[in-house]
C-alpha positions as CSV (number, residue, x, y, z in Angstrom):
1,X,15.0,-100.1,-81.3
2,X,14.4,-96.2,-82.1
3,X,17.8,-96.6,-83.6
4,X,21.3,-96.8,-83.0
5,X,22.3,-97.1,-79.8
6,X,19.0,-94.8,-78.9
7,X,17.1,-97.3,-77.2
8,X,13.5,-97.4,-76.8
9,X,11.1,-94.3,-76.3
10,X,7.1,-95.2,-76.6
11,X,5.6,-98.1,-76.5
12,X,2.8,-99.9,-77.1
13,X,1.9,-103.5,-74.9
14,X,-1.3,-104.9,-75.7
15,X,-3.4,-107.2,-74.4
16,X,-6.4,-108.9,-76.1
17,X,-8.4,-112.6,-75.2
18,X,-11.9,-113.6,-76.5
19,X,-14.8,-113.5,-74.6
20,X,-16.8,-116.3,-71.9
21,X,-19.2,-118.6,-73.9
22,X,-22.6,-117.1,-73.5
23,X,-23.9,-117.5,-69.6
24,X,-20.5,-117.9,-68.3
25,X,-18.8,-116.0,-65.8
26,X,-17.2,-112.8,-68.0
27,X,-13.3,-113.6,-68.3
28,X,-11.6,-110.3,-67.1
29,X,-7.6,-109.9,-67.5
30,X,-5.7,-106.6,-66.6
31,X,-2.5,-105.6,-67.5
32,X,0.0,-103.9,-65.1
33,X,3.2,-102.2,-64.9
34,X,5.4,-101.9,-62.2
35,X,8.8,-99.4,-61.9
36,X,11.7,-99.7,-60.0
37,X,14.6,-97.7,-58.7
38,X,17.8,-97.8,-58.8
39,X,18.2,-98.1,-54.9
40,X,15.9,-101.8,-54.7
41,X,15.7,-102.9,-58.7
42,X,14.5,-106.0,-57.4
43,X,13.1,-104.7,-54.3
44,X,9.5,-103.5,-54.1
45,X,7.6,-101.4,-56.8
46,X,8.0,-97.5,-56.9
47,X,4.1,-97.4,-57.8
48,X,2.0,-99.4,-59.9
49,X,-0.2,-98.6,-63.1
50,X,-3.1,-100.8,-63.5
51,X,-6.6,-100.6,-64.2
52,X,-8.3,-96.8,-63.0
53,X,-5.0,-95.9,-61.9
54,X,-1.9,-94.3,-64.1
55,X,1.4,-93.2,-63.4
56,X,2.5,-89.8,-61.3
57,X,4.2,-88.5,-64.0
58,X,1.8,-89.6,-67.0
59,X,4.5,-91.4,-68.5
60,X,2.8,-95.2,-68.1
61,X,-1.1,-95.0,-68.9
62,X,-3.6,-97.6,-69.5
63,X,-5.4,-96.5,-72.4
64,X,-7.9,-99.0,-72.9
65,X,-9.7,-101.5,-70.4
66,X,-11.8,-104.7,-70.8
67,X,-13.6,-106.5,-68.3
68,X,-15.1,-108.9,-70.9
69,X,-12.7,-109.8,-73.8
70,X,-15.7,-108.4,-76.2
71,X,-14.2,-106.1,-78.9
72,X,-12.4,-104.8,-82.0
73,X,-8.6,-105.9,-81.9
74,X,-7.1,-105.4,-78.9
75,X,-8.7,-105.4,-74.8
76,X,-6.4,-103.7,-73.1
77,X,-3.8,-101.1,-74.5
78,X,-0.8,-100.0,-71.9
79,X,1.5,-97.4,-73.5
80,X,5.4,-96.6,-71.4
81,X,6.9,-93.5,-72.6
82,X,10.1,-94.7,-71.5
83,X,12.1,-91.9,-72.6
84,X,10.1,-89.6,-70.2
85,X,10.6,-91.5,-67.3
86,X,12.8,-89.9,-64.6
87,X,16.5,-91.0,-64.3
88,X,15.4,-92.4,-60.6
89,X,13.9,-95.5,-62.5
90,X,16.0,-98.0,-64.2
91,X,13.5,-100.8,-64.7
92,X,9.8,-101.8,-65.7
93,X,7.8,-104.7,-65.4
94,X,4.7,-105.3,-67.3
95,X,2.5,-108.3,-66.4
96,X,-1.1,-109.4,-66.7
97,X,-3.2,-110.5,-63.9
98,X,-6.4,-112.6,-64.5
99,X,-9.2,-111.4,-62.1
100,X,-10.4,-114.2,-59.7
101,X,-14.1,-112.7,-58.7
102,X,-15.8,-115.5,-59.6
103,X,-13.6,-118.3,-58.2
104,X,-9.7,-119.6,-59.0
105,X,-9.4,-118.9,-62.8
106,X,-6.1,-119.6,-64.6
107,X,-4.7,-118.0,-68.5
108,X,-5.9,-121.9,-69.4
109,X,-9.5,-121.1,-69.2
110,X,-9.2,-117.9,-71.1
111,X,-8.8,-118.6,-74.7
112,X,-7.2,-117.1,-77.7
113,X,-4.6,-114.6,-75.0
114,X,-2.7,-112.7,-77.2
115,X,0.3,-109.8,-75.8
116,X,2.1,-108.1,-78.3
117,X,4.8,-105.1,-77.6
118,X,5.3,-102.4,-80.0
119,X,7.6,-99.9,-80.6
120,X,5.9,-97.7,-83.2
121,X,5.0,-100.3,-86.1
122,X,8.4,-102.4,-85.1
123,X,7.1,-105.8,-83.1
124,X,9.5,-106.4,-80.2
125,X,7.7,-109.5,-78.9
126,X,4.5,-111.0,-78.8
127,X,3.0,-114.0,-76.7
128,X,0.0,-115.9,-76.2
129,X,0.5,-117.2,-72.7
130,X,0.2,-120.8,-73.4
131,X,3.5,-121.1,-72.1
132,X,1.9,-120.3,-68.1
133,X,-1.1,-121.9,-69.2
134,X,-2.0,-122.9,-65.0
135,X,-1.0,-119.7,-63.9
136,X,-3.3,-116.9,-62.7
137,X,-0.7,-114.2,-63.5
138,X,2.6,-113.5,-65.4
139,X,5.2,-111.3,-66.2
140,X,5.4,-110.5,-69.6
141,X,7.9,-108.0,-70.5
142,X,10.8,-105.9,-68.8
143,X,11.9,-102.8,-69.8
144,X,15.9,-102.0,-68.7
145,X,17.5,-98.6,-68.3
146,X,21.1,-99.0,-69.7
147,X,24.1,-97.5,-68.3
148,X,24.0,-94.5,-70.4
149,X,20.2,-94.2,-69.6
150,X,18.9,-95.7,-72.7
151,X,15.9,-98.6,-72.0
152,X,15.8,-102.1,-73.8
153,X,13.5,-104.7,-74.0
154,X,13.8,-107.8,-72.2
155,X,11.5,-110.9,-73.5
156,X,10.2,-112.3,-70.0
157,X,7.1,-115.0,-69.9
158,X,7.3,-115.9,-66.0
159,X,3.9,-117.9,-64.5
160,X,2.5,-116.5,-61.0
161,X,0.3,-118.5,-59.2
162,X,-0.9,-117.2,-55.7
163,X,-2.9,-114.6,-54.5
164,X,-3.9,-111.7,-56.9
165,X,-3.0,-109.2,-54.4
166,X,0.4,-111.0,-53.8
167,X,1.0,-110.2,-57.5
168,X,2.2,-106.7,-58.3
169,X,5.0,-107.5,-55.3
170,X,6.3,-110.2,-56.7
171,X,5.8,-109.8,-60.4
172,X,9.6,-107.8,-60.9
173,X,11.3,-110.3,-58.3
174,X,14.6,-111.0,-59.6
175,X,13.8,-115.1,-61.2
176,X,15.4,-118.2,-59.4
177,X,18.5,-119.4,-61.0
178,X,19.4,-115.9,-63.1
């Protein structure tokens, strides 16, 4: 947290995987971001932010975008300046999507996954999505507006397995069972 009863105000997911084996098919993951109103929380996304795309406002950008896994640290780099966000949204959902152009690939064929979520140099959660190993997609993080509009972090690992298009609409569903 920023501090006391502040909240969170920037941060920092990241994304990072290692490459195919030489001659493979390249292994390409994406990291997305979906917000939500307060009229349909669960409902449908506001708008999206994924890869060549960012948020109306500027306030959710995707700073950094791999299509291989080949590089220094981390792939992809999404940063949510949640204190900027407009008091219409109460809620954001961050996932990562594998890309299925060469045929049905799952986080099980990508190795060494790695998503860590950073506020400033504080860790707030990091996984490396062993846990939806057969899934094609996941939600990995949700980011809360609180009654008195500050944001919290909610630790979320959630496997998706269907269509990749069928993703960003289902990714922020509210789970089974909750």
């Amino acid at each position: 947290m920023s501090g006391l009863s502040k909240g969170l105000g920037k941060v920092e997911v990241t994304l990072k995987w290692d490459p195919s084996p030489m001659g493979e098919p390249d292994h390409d993951l994406d990291l997305v971001a979906a917000t939500y109103t307060a009229e349909a929380p669960d409902g449908e996304p506001a708008y999206l932010v994924h890869f060549d795309s960012r948020s109306p406002d500027g306030t959710i950008t995707l700073n950094q975008d791999s299509k291989t896994g080949q590089g220094f640290g981390s792939d992809e780099v999404m940063t949510l300046e949640l204190e900027r966000l407009a008091d219409t949204y109460v809620r954001v959902v961050v996932g990562v999507a594998v890309q299925q152009g060469e045929g049905r690939k799952t986080f099980a064929q990508v190795p060494n996954t790695a998503v860590r979520i950073r506020e400033g140099y504080e860790e707030l959660s990091a996984t490396d999505l062993t846990g939806v190993a057969g899934s094609t997609a996941a939600t990995v993080a949700e980011f809360v507006r609180g009654e008195t509009g500050e944001w919290h972090h909610k630790v979320v690992l959630r496997g998706f397995d269907g269509a990749p298009e069928e993703f960003p609409s289902r990714m922020g569903a509210a789970q089974q069972g909750s």
